[in-house]
N, C-alpha and C positions, 0 to 999 in steps of 0.2 A: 268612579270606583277604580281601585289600582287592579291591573289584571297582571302582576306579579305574584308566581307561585308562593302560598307558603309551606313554613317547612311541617308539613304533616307525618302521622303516626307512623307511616310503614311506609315513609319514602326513607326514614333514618335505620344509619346500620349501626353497628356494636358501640363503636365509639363514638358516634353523636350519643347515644344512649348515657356512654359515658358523663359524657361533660353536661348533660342535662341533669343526672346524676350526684352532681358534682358537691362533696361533702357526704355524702351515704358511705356505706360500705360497698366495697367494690363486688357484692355478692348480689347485689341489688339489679346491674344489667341482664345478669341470668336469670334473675326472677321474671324482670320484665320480658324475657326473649321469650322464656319458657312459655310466658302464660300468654303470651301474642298469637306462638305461632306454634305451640302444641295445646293451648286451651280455649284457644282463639275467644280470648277475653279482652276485653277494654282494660286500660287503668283504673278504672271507677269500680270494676267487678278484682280486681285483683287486693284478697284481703290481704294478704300475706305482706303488702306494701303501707309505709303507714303514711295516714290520709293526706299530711301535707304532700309527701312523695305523688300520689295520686293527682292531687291539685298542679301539680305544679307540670305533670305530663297533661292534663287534659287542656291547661292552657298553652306551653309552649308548642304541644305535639298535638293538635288536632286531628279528628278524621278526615279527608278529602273531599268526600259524598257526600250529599244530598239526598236524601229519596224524596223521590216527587211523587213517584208512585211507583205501587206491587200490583200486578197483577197476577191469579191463581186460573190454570187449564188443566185438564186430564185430571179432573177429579184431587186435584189438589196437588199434581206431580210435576208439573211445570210451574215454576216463576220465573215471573219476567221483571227487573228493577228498571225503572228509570229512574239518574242519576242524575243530580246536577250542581257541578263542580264549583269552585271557587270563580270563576270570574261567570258564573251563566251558562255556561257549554252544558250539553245535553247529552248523555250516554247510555248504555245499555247492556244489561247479564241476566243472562239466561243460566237459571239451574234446573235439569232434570233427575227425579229422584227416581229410583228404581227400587227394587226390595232391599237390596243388602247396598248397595254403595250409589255415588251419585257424580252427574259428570256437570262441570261449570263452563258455560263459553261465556270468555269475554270482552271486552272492545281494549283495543289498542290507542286509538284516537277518536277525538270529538270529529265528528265526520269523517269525510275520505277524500282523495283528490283523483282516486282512478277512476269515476266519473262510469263506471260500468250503469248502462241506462236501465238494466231491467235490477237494481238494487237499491231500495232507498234509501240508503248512506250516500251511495255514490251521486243520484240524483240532487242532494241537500249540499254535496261540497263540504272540501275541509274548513276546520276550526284551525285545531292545533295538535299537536301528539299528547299523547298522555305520559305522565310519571313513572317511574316503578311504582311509585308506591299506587297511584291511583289504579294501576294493575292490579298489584297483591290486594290490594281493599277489597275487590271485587268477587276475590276470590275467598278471602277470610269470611267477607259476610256472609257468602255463599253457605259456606262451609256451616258459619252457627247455626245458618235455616235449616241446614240438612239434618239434625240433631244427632242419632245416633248412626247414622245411615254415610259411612264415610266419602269424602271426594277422591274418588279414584283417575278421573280424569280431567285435564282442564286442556278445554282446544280453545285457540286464538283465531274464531272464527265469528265475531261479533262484528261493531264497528269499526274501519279502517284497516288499514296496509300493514300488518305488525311488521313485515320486512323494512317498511319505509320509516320504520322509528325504531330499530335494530336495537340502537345502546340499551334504552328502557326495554324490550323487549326484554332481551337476552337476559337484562339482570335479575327482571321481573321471574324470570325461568330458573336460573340458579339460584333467585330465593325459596321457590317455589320445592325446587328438587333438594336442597339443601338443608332446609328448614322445614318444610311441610312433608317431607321425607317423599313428596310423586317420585315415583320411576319416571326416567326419562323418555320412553317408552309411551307414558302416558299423558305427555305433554305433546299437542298436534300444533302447528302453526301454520296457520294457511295462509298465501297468497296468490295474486292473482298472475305469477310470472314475474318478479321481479328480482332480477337476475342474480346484480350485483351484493342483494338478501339472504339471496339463496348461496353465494360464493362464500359468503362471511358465514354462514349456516353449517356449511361444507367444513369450516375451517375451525368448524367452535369443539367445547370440548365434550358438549351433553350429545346423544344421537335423539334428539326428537323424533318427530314422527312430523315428515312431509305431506300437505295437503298442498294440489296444483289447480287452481280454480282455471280450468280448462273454457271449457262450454263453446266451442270449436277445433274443428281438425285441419282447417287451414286457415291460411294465413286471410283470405280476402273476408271470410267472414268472422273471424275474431279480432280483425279491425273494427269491426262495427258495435261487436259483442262487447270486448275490454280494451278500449282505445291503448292501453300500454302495450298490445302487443305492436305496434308498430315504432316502438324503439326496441323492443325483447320480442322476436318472431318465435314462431315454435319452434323451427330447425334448433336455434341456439339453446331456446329452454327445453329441449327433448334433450339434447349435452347436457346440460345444467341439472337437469332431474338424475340423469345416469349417474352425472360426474358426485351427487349427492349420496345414490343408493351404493355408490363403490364404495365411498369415505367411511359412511354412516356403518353400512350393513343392514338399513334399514330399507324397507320396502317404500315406496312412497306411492301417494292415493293421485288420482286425480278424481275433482269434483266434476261433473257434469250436471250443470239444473235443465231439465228436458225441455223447452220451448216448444209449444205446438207450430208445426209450420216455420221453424226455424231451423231446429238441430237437434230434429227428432225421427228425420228422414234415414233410409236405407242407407245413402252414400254417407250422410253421417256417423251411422255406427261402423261402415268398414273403414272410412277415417279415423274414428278411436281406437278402434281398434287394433290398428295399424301401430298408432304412436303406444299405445298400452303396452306392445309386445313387445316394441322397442324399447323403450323404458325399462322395461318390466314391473309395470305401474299396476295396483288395484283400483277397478271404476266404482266410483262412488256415484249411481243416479239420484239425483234427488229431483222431488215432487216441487216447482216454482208456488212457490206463495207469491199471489196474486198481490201489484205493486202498485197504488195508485201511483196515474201518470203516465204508466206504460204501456201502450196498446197491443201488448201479446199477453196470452194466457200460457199457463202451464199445460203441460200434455196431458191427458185422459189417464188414467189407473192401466187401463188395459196396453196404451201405447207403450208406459213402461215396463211391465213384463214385456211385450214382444220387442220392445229393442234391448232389453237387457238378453233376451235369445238370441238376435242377431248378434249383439260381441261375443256369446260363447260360440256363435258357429263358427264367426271368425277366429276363435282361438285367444279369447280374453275374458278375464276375469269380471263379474260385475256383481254391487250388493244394490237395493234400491234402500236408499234410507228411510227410515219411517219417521213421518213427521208428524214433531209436537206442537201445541200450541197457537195451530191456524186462525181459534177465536180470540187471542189475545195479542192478534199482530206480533208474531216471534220472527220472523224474518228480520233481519238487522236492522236496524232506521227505523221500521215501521210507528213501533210505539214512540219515538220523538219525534218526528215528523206528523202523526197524528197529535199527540201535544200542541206541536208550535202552531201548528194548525186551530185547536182548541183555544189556545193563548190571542192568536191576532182573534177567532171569532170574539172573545171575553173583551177584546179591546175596542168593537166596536159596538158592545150595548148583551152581546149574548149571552146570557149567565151558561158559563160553564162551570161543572165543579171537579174540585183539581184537589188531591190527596193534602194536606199539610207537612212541608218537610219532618222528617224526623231523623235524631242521630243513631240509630238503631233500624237494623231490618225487622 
């Protein structure tokens, strides 16, 4: 099987639209722009187009995705997609609905190479980076599930490095803000320290919203935490955060996932605390969703209120994030990694039963 991208529906801009086009009226790419990506409609749903026109996008311009499966949490307000792409790769989008609007996280890459061990993206290793377009899909489908409940936000905090595949990244963002009309604002890109990401971030022309996947305050224990910090140390990325919120004007988070017995201790928080003030960072605690493979747990409810006290005492900002979807494996990797896991059991005699693709969420 060739594992050559093809050219799919929302990896193409204006003028591919064009020459696919090609004998229509040239009123024809606005139609299709309009109903992509303010009706977020397929070709197939777009009547206003007529049917050979239809046909002839659903074959040269295919969708990217796969669903392997949906799964539904929180009373129906969390889905979870697993995805899977043209050559076999395995991905993952998370949409939380809320009353009135809805926020989309979603993966960047088919796995990940920063190998952070308490994540199971990082534990599975990279495939390959993802497309724009397999980006913006993620977030169109999103959006149809959401029906009338609009996508307000969309954080790049799924599978893989979005800094470490930058070009798609970025374009994926200014189709996003462009076209889906996000505030820039409300587009977050989280990584875990990668510098040279963050320079190009510094220098782009959207102010997103920085997320710093911290989960150490120094340097001997975020070696062990996110192996990249020992080419990107914090002294440089504590620069690199500043040198971001000067450009931007925007405040940037850092993530902390609480480890019990890890980097949930006293001197811990007056380490965060430290770099937060510096920065001038807001602290994002989050609750660790339990990882097969890993042998540390998340911290207690109660250890997060009292260390989230501890950075105010020291003079720093903290929210605890509330988390969704702990029955349906929502922490990044988790749902393909339990799959592939499902898949070798199905290969050696196990009947497991696995969703049937379909081209539709």
């Amino acid at each position: 099987m060739s594992t050559a991208a093809p050219t799919t529906l929302y990896d193409l801009d204006r003028e591919q639209f064009a020459e696919l086009c090609s004998g229509e009226p040239n009123y024809r790419v606005d139609q299709i722009w309009q109903g992509l990506y303010q009706g977020f409609k397929l070709p197939e749903d777009m009547s206003n187009l007529p049917k050979t026109l239809r046909t002839r996008l659903e074959t040269d311009a295919p969708l990217a995705l796969t669903q392997v499966q949906l799964q539904q949490a929180d009373k129906g307000q969390t889905l979870k997609w697993l995805w899977k792409a043209h050559d076999g790769h395995q991905i993952e989008t998370v949409l939380m609905l809320y009353s009135d609007r809805a926020t989309v996280c979603v993966s960047s890459q088919a796995g990940c190479a920063m190998a952070c061990g308490f994540c199971a993206t990082g534990q599975a290793g990279f495939d390959r980076h993802l497309t724009t377009g397999e980006i913006v899909e993620q977030v169109i489908t999103a959006a149809r599930a959401a029906g009338e409940r609009r996508v307000s936000n969309v954080v790049f905090m799924g599978m893989g490095e979005p800094l470490a595949n930058f070009d798609n990244t970025w374009n994926a963002i200014e189709r996003l803000h462009g076209d889906l009309g996000l505030s820039a604002r409300s587009i977050t890109v989280s990584t875990v320290g990668v510098i040279p990401g963050i320079k190009k971030l510094t220098n782009a022309s959207l102010p997103v919203t920085l997320a710093v996947s911290l989960h150490a305050g120094n340097d001997q224990l975020r070696d062990e935490l996110v192996p990249i910090n020992k080419r990107y140390p914090i002294d440089d990325l504590c620069d690199a955060m500043v040198d971001y919120r000067n450009a931007s004007g925007r405040r940037v988070s850092i993530e902390w996932a609480l480890i019990k017995g890890v980097n949930d201790r006293n001197s811990d928080a007056k380490e965060l605390a430290t770099i937060a003030q510096r920065t001038k960072a807001h602290i994002n605690l989050i609750p660790l969703n339990p990882t097969p493979g890993y042998p540390v747990v998340g911290a207690a409810p109660k250890r997060l209120f009292e260390f989230r006290e501890l950075l105010e005492e020291h003079g720093a900002n903290a929210t605890i994030r509330r988390t969704r979807g702990l029955e349906i494996d929502a922490a990044c990797g988790q749902l393909a990694a339990r799959h592939r896991g499902d898949e070798q059991g199905a290969a050696v005699g196990v009947e497991q039963p696995v969703a049937g693709p379909t081209r539709r969420a």
